[in-house]
C-alpha positions, 0 to 999 in steps of 0.5 A: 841111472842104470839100466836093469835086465829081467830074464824070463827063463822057461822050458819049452816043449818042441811041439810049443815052440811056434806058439811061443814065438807066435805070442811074442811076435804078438806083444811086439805087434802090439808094442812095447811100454816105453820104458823098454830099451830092447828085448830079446827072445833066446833059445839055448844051442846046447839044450833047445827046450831052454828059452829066454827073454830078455828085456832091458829097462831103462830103470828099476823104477820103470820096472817096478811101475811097470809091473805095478801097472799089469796083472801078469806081465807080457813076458809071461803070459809069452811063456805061459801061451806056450804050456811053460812057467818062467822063472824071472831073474832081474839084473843090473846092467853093469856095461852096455854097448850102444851101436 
């Protein structure tokens, strides 16, 4: 079964920046739905207003179940904590290395 990646991308104003690692580090206090393999909050070198979160599920199923289980999604509410409206992007994961 293969695992898919939702991209959550979103620009943040500077003056934002601590209230949207501050709600991330929230929903991972609170923890993640099983279904999560990984997730990672991103901020571009080449323009800091730009963030992503990234988060690997282990299937489109659990994804979707997932999502059918939430009225708005952590990783959203992460970016709209933070004055800013995501746009998402979901992916197939064609290879991934486990250390």
């Amino acid at each position: 079964m293969k695992k898919i990646a939702t991209v959550l991308e979103g620009r943040v104003d500077q003056a934002q920046w601590s209230k949207l690692r501050e709600k991330y580090q929230e929903v991972l206090r609170a923890g993640l739905p099983n279904p999560i393999v990984q997730t990672f909050l991103l901020q571009s070198k080449t323009e800091p207003n730009l963030w992503r979160l990234m988060t690997i599920w282990r299937s489109q199923e659990d994804l979707d179940n997932y999502r059918k289980s939430v009225g708005t999604p952590a990783g959203v509410l992460v970016f709209r904590f933070a004055n800013a409206e995501p746009k998402l992007s979901i992916f197939e994961v064609s290879e991934l290395m486990d250390k």
